[in-house]
C-alpha positions in Angstrom: -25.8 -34.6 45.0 -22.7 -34.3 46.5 -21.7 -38.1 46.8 -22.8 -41.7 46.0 -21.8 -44.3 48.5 -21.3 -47.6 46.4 -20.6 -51.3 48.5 -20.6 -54.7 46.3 -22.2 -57.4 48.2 -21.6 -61.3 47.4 -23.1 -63.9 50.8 -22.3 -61.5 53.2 -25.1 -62.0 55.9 -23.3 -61.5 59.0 -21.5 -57.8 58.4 -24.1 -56.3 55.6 -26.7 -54.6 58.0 -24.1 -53.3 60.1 -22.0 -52.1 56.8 -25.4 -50.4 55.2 -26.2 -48.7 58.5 -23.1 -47.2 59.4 -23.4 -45.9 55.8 -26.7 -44.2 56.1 -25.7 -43.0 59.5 -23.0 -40.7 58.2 -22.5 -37.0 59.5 -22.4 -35.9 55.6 -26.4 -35.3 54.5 -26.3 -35.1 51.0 -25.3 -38.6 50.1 -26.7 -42.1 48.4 -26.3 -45.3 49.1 -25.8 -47.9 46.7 -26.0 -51.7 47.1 -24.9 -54.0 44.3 -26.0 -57.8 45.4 -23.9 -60.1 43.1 -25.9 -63.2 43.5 -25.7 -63.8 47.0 -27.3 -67.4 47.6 -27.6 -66.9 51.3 -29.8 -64.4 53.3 -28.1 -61.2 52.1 -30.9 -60.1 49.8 -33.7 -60.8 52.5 -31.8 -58.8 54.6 -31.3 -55.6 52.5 -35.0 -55.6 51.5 -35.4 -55.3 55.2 -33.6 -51.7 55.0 -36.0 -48.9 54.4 -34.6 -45.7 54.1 -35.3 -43.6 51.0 -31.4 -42.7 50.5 -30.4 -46.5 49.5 -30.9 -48.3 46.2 -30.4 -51.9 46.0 -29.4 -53.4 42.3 -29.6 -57.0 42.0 -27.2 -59.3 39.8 -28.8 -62.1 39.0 -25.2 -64.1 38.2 -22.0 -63.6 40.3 -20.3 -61.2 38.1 -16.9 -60.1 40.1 -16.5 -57.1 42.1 -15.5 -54.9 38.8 -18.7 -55.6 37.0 -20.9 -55.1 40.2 -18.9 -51.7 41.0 -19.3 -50.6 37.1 -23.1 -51.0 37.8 -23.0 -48.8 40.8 -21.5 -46.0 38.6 -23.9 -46.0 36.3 -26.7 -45.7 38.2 -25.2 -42.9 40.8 -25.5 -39.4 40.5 -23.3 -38.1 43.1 -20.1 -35.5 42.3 -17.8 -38.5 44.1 -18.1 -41.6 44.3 -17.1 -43.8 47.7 -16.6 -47.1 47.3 -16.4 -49.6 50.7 -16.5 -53.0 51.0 -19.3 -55.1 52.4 -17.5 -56.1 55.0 -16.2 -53.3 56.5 -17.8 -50.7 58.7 -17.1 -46.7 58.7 -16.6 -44.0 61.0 -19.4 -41.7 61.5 -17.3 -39.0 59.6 -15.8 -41.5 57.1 -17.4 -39.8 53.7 -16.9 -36.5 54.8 -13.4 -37.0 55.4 -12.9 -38.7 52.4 -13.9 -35.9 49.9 -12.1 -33.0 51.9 -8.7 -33.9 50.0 -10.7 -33.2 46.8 -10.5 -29.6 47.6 -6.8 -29.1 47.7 -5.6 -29.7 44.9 -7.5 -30.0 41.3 -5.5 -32.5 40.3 -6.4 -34.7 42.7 -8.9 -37.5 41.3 -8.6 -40.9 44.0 -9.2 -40.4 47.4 -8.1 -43.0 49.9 -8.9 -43.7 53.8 -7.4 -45.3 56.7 -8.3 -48.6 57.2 -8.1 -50.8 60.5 -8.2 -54.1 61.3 -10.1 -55.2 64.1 -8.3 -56.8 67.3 -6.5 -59.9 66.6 -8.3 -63.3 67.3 -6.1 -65.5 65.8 -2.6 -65.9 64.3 -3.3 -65.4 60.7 -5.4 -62.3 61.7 -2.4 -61.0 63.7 -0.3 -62.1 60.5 -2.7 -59.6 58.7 -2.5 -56.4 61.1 -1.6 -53.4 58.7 -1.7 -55.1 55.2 -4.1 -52.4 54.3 -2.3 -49.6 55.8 -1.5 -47.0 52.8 0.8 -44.3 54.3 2.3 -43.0 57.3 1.2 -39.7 57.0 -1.4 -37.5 54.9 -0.7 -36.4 51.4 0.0 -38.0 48.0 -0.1 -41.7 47.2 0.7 -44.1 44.4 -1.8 -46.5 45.3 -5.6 -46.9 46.8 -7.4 -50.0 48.0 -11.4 -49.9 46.7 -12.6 -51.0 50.3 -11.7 -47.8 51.0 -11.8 -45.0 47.9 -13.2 -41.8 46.5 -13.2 -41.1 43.3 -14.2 -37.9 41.0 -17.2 -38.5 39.3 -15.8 -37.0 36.1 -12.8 -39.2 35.9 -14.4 -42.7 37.0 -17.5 -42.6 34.5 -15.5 -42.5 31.5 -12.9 -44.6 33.5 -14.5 -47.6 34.2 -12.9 -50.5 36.4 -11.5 -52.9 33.8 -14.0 -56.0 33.9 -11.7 -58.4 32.6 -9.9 -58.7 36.2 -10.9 -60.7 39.0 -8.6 -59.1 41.0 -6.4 -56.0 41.3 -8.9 -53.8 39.6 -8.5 -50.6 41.8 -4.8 -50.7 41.2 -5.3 -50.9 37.7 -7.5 -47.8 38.2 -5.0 -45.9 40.0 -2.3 -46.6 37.2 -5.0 -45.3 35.1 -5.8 -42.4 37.3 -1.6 -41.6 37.4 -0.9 -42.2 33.9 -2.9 -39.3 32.9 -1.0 -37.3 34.9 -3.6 -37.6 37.7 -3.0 -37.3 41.7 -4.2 -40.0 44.3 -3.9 -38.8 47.9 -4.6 -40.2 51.2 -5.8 -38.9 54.6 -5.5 -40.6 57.7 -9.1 -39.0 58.9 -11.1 -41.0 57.1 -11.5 -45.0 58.6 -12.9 -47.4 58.7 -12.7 -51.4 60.1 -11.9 -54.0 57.9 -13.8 -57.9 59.2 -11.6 -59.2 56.3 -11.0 -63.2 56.6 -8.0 -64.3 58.2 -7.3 -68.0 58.1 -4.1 -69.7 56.8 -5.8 -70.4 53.2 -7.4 -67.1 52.5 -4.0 -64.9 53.7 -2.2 -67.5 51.5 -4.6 -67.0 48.5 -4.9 -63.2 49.1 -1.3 -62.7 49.1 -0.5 -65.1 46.2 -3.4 -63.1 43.8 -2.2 -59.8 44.8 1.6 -60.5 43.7 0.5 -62.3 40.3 -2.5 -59.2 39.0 -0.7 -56.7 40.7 2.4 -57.7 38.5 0.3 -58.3 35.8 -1.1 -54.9 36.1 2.3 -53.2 36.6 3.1 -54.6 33.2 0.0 -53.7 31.6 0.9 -50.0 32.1 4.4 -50.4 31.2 5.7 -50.0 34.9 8.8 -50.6 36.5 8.3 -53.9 38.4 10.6 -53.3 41.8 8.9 -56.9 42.8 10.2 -57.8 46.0 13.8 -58.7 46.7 12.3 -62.4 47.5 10.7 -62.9 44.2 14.1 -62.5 42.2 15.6 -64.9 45.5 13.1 -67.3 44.6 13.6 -67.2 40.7 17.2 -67.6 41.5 16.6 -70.9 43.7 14.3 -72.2 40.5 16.9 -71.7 38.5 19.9 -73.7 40.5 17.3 -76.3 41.0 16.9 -76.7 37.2 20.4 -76.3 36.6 20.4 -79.2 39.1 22.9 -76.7 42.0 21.1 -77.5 44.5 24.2 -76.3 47.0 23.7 -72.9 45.5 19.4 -73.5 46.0 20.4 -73.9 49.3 22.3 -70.8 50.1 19.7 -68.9 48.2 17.1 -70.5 50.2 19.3 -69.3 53.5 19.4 -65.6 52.5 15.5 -65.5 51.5 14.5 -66.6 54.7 17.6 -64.3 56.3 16.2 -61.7 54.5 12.6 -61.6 55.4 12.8 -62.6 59.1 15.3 -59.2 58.9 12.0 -57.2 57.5 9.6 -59.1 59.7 12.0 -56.9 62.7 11.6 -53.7 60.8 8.6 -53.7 59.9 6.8 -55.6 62.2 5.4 -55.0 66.1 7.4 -53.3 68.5 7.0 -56.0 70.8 9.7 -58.7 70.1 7.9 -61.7 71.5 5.1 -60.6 69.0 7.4 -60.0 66.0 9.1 -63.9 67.0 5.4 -65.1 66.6 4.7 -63.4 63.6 8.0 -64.1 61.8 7.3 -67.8 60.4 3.9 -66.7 59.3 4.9 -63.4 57.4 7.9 -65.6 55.7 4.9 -67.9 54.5 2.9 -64.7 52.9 5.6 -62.9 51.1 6.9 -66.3 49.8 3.1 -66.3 48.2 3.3 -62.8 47.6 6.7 -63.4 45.7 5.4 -66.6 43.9 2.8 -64.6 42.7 4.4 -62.0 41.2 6.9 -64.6 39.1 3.5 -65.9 37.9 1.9 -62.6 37.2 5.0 -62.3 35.1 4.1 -65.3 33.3 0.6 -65.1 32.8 1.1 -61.8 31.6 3.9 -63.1 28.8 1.2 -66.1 28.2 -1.7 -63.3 27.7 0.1 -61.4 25.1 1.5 -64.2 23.1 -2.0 -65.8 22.8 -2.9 -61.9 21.8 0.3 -61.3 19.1 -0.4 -65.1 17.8 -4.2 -64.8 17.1 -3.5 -61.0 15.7 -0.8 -62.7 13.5 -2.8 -65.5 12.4 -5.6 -63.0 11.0 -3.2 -60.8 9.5 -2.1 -63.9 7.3 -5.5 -65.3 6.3 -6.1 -61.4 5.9 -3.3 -61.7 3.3 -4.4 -64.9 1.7 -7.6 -63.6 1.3 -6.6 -60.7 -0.6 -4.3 -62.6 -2.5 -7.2 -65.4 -3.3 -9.4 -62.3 -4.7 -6.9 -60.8 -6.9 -6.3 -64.6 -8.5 -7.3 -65.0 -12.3 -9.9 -67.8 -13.0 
């Protein structure tokens, strides 16, 4: 079988059908389509057994398990030469698989795939505030990151490459670190999209933005990366500092050239259209601050996480010790 189309699933009534059908509707024949429920409580499930097609397999998780466990599960039980991986909120072109494996062919060395993804027409601010989050490159070719609501991945790399269970978040970068420390390509191609019905309200962008920065730190630091966090996470750092240091002149000025600073990126980086940009430069100050909060506390969760790991490994090395020493003792 040429490719297994894997989407986890967790209360997502309103978008499933649409996100299963636009999967089984691809141009690409020789596909399957797997559906990992993780213990939806609303009518998700009712729905999906409502889908007959002979091409989709439905696995039920009886707990809510987190995206890495439910995608694991998918693995296991494909059998396709790639393996696509949408989310379930998030519906694909017709061409959308077929695009996706092309890349595959190029190059040998390529082993993650990723897409274009869209976001639907703006209804409200924070969704403006969200336009192009998900945006990879500007142009085909070779990557150092893909997004799992929109990925392909060789069969023969991701089975003994499992997504690392023990994070909620930030598990498909860990994957691509994975996939690049082994000397491993990652490459996107603008052909292959699909629209994103992500959730767009002033706590989720908040949240979103906040877990990325912390897990994708803590990732980063996993793998023994070079950081390059964001100019405003070392500005906020800095104002932590004069505030505990009691400077709160020199908070200020700090304070001044962070939010300098990222109204200057909202104008490069944001829409052409100024009176757009004006609107959207409050709110993208408030998601990079998160996004730079989070990636000071990735770096301290991550310190936290190993010294819990170097203390328990030296407190068994030393009743290790005394136990040797106790059964060498003379009676």
């Amino acid at each position: 079988m040429r490719s297994s189309l894997i989407v986890c699933v967790y209360n997502q009534e309103k978008l499933i059908k649409s996100c299963v059908d636009a999967l089984l509707g691809q141009s690409q024949d020789d596909l399957e389509v797997i559906v990992v429920d993780d213990g939806s409580t609303d009518n998700t499930r009712g729905i999906l057994s409502g889908i007959s097609d002979p091409r989709l397999k439905v696995l039920l998780n009886e707990e809510n398990h987190g995206p890495a466990f439910s995608r694991n599960r998918g693995i296991r039980e494909s059998r396709g030469e790639y393996i696509l991986f949408v989310d379930s909120d998030c519906i694909v072109d017709r061409h959308w698989a077929q695009e996706m494996i092309k890349p595959f062919d190029l190059d040998g060395a390529i082993t993650i795939g990723s897409g274009r993804t869209i976001d639907p027409p703006s209804k409200t601010y924070w969704e403006m505030i969200n336009e192009g989050v998900n945006f990879i490159a500007p142009q085909d070719g070779y990557v150092k990151q893909s997004h799992s609501c929109n990925m392909a991945v060789r069969r023969s790399f991701l089975i003994n490459n499992l997504f690392d269970e023990s994070l909620p978040f930030s598990e498909d970068f860990d994957l691509c670190l994975n996939c690049l420390n082994k000397g491993l390509k990652i490459y996107y191609t603008s052909q292959a999209t699909l629209v994103h019905f992500h959730r767009s309200t002033f706590k989720s962008t908040f949240r979103s933005f906040f877990v990325w920065g912390m897990y994708n730190t803590f990732v980063k630091l996993k793998w023994q990366k070079p950081l390059f966090m964001d100019y405003g996470t070392y500005v906020i750092a800095a104002i932590v500092l004069c505030l505990l240091l009691k400077a709160v002149h020199m908070a200020w000025f700090f304070i001044f050239i962070y939010l300098l600073g990222l109204y200057g990126w909202s104008v490069l980086y944001g829409s052409k259209s100024f009176l757009k940009r004006a609107i959207k430069a409050p709110g993208g100050i408030i998601i990079k601050l998160a996004n730079s909060s989070g990636n000071l506390a990735g770096v301290l969760v991550f310190v936290l996480f190993n010294l819990r790991f170097f203390l328990v490994k030296f407190v068994g090395a030393v009743e290790n010790d005394q136990k040797n020493r106790d059964g060498y003792q003379v009676p």
